[in-house]
ZAMARGU-4260 file (C-alpha; in steps of 0.2 Angstrom, whole numbers, plus 5000, padded with zeros to 4 digits):
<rodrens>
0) 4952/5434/5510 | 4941/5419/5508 | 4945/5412/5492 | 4936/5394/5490 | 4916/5395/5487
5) 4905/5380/5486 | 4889/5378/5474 | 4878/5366/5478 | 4868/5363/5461 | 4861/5346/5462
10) 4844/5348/5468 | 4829/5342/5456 | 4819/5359/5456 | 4804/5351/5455 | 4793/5369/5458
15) 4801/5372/5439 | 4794/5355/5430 | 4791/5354/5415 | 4804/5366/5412 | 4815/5355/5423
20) 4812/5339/5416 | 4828/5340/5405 | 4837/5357/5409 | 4843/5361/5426 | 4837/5373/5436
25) 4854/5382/5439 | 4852/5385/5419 | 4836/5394/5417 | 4839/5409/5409 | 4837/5427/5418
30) 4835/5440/5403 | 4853/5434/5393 | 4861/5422/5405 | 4858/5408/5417 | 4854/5409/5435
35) 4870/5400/5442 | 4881/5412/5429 | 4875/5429/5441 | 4880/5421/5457 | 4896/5414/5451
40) 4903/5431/5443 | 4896/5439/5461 | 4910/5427/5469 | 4922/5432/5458 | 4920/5452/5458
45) 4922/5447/5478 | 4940/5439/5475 | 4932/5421/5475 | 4945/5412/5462 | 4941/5392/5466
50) 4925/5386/5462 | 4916/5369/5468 | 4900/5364/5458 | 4890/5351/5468 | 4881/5342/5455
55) 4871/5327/5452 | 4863/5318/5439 | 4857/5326/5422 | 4868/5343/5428 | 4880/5343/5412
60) 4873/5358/5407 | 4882/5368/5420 | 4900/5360/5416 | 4895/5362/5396 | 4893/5382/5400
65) 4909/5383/5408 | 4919/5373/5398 | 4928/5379/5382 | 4918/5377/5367 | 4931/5380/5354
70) 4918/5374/5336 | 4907/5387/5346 | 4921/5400/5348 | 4927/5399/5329 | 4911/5399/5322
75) 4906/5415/5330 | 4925/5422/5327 | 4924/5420/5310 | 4907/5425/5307 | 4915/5444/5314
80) 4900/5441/5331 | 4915/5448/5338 | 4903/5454/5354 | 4896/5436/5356 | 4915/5428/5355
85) 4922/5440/5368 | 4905/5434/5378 | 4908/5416/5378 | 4926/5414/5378 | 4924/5425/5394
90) 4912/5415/5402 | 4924/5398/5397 | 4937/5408/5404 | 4932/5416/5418 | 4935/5404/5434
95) 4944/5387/5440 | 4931/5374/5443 | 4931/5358/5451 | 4915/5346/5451 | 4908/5334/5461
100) 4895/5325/5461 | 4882/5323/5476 | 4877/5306/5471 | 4861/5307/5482 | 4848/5319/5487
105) 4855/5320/5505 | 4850/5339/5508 | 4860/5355/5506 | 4871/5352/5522 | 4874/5335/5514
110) 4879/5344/5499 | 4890/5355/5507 | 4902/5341/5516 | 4901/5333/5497 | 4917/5344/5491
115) 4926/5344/5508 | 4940/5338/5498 | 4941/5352/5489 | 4941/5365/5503 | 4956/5359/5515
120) 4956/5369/5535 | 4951/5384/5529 | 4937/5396/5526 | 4924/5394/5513 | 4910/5401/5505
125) 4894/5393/5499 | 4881/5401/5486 | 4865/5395/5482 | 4861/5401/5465 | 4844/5402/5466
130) 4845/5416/5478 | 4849/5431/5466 | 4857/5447/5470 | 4858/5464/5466 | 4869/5479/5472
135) 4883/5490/5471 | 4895/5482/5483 | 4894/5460/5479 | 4884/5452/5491 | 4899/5442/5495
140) 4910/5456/5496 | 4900/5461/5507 | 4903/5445/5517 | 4918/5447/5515 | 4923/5463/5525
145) 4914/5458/5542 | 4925/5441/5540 | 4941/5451/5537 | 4935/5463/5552 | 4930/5446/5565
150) 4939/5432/5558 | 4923/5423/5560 | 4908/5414/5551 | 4896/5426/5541 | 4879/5423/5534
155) 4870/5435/5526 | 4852/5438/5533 | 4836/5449/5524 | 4820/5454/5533 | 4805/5443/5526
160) 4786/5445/5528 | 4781/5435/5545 | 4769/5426/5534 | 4783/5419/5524 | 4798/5412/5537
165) 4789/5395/5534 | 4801/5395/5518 | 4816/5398/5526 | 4830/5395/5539 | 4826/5407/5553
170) 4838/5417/5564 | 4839/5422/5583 | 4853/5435/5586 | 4861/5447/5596 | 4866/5463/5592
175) 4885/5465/5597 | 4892/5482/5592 | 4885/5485/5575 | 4885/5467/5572 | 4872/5454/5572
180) 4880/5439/5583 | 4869/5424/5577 | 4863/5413/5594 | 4850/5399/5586 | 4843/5397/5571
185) 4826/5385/5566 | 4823/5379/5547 | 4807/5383/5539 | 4797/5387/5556 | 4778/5391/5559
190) 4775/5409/5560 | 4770/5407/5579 | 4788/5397/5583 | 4799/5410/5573 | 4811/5418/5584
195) 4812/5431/5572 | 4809/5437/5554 | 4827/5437/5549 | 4829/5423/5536 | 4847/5417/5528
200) 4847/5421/5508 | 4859/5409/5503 | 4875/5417/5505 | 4887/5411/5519 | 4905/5411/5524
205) 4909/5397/5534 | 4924/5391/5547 | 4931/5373/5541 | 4923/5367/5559 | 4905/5364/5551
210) 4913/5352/5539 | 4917/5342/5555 | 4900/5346/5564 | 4893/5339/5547 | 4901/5323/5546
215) 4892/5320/5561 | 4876/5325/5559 | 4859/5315/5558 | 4848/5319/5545 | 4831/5331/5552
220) 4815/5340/5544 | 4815/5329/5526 | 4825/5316/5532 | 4837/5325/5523 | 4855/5334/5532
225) 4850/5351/5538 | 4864/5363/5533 | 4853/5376/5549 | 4857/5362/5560 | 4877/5360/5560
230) 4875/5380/5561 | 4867/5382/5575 | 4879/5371/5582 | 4893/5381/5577 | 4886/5395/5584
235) 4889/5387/5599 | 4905/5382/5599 | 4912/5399/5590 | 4906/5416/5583 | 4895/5416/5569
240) 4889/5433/5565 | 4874/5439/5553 | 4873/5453/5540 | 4859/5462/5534 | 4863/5463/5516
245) 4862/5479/5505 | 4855/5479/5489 | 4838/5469/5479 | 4837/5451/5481 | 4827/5441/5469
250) 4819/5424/5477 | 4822/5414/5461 | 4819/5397/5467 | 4799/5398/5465 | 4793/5403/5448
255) 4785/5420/5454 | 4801/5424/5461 | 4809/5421/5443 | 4796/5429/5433 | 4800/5444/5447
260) 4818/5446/5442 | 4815/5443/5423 | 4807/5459/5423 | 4817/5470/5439 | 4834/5466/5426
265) 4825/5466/5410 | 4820/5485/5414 | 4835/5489/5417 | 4848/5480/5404 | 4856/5492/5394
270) 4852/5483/5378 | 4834/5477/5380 | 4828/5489/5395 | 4820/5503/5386 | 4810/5493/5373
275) 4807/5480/5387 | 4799/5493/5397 | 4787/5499/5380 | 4780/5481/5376 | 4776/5481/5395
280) 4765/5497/5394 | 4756/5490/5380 | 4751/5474/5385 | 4745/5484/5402
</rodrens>
C-alpha cells in the first residue's frame, strides 16, 4: 500500500487571473468546496494517510483550510450549525500534512523533487488537483490495485481528442497482458509527432528512483524540469505501466474545464442538484 502522496500546488494559474490575483488556484470553489479538497479526500478514501503540499508564495489559503480553526469551530457550535461544524472540523481533521515550499517556478518535476525529504526510499503518489475525478472506485485506488498486482510505477492515462495532445504529456505503450507497459512518453506534442492519443491526467504512483533521475535532470520545453522527462527515463531503466481510468474526469485547469465540472457536480449534489437543474432550464 502506497501511503505517501505529493501535491504540488505552487503554480501561478495565470489561465484563472483576475480570479488568481489573490486566491490560489487549488482554492477555487467547485459547487461547496475547493478544487484541491476533492483530490485530497480521493487519496485518502484510497488509503493515502501522509500528505505533502508543494506550495509557494501567496498559497496560505491551502494550509488555512486544513488547519484547525477553533474561533470558526465554536462559533458555528454554538450557533447549533451543527451540520457545518461536523463539516469543518472534518476537514481540519481529516489528514497529516506537511508543507514545503517550492521557492521557484522550476516546473512540476521540480516540484515533485521539492518534498523528497518527506518521502524516504519508498513509493509515492503525486496528484495534481487540477485534474478532477469522478467514480465509483478512487482514481487512486484504482492506482493502487495494478501497483499491489506489479510492484511497479503506475500512471493513470485517458483517451483525448488528437486535436488536443498539444496540452498534455503523451504516452507510447505496449500492451502486456491486460496491462498497458508505458515505452516513451513526449510533453505537449504536435498532433503530427503524438505517438498516441493517450494522455496522463494527473495521477501517478511513482518508484523512489525518479527522485534520483530528477536530481539530475536538465531543465527542457519552458526551461522549466519536465516531470515527462525523468519518466521516460524510468521507463527505461524499470517497469512503468499505464491505466486507462474508469470513471468522468473533469480538465479543471482551464476555465471551460471548470465551468464544465461546476455544472456535471452541481446536477448531481444532493442538496443543490434538483433545483440547480430547474434554474438551468429556465435560463435555456
Amino acid at each position: 500500500m502506497v501511503t505517501k502522496v505529493v501535491f504540488p500546488a505552487a503554480g501561478l494559474g495565470t489561465r484563472f487571473l483576475p480570479a488568481t490575483k489573490a486566491t490560489p488556484k487549488e482554492m477555487l470553489p467547485v459547487v461547496d468546496r475547493p478544487l484541491i479538497q476533492y483530490a485530497v479526500e480521493e487519496a485518502l478514501a484510497s488509503g493515502m494517510t501522509d500528505i505533502v503540499m508543494v506550495t509557494g508564495r501567496g498559497k496560505r489559503a491551502i494550509e488555512d483550510h486544513f488547519d484547525i480553526s477553533a474561533e470558526l469551530e465554536s462559533s458555528l457550535h454554538q450557533a447549533g450549525k451543527d451540520e457545518l461544524y461536523q463539516e469543518v472540523s472534518r476537514i481540519a481533521r481529516m489528514a497529516k500534512i506537511a508543507y514545503v515550499r517550492q521557492k521557484q517556478a522550476l516546473g512540476l518535476g521540480h516540484a515533485v523533487l521539492c518534498a523528497q525529504p518527506w518521502l524516504g526510499n519508498e513509493f509515492f503518489a503525486v496528484s495534481l488537483a487540477d485534474e478532477l475525478m469522478v467514480s465509483e472506485r478512487p482514481v487512486m485506488q484504482q492506482l493502487q490495485d495494478v501497483h499491489a498486482q506489479t510492484g511497479c510505477s503506475v500512471i493513470a492515462l485517458s483517451e483525448v481528442p488528437v486535436d488536443e495532445v498539444h496540452r498534455y504529456g503523451i504516452v507510447q505503450a505496449n500492451k502486456e497482458g491486460d496491462l498497458l507497459r508505458l515505452t516513451d512518453m513526449v510533453e505537449k506534442p504536435d498532433p503530427e509527432d503524438a505517438p498516441s492519443n493517450l494522455a496522463m491526467i494527473g495521477r501517478y504512483i511513482f518508484s523512489p528512483r525518479l527522485l534520483d533521475i530528477l536530481a539530475q535532470q536538465q531543465p527542457s520545453v519552458g526551461n522549466e524540469i519536465q516531470l515527462t522527462d525523468a519518466i521516460a527515463l524510468l521507463a527505461q531503466e524499470e517497469p512503468v505501466y499505464g491505466l486507462i481510468i474508469q470513471g468522468q474526469r473533469f480538465d479543471t485547469g482551464n476555465p471551460l474545464g471548470f465551468l464544465i465540472a461546476n455544472v456535471a457536480l452541481g446536477l448531481t449534489h444532493p442538496k443543490y442538484g434538483d433545483d440547480f437543474r430547474h434554474a438551468l432550464q429556465d435560463l435555456l
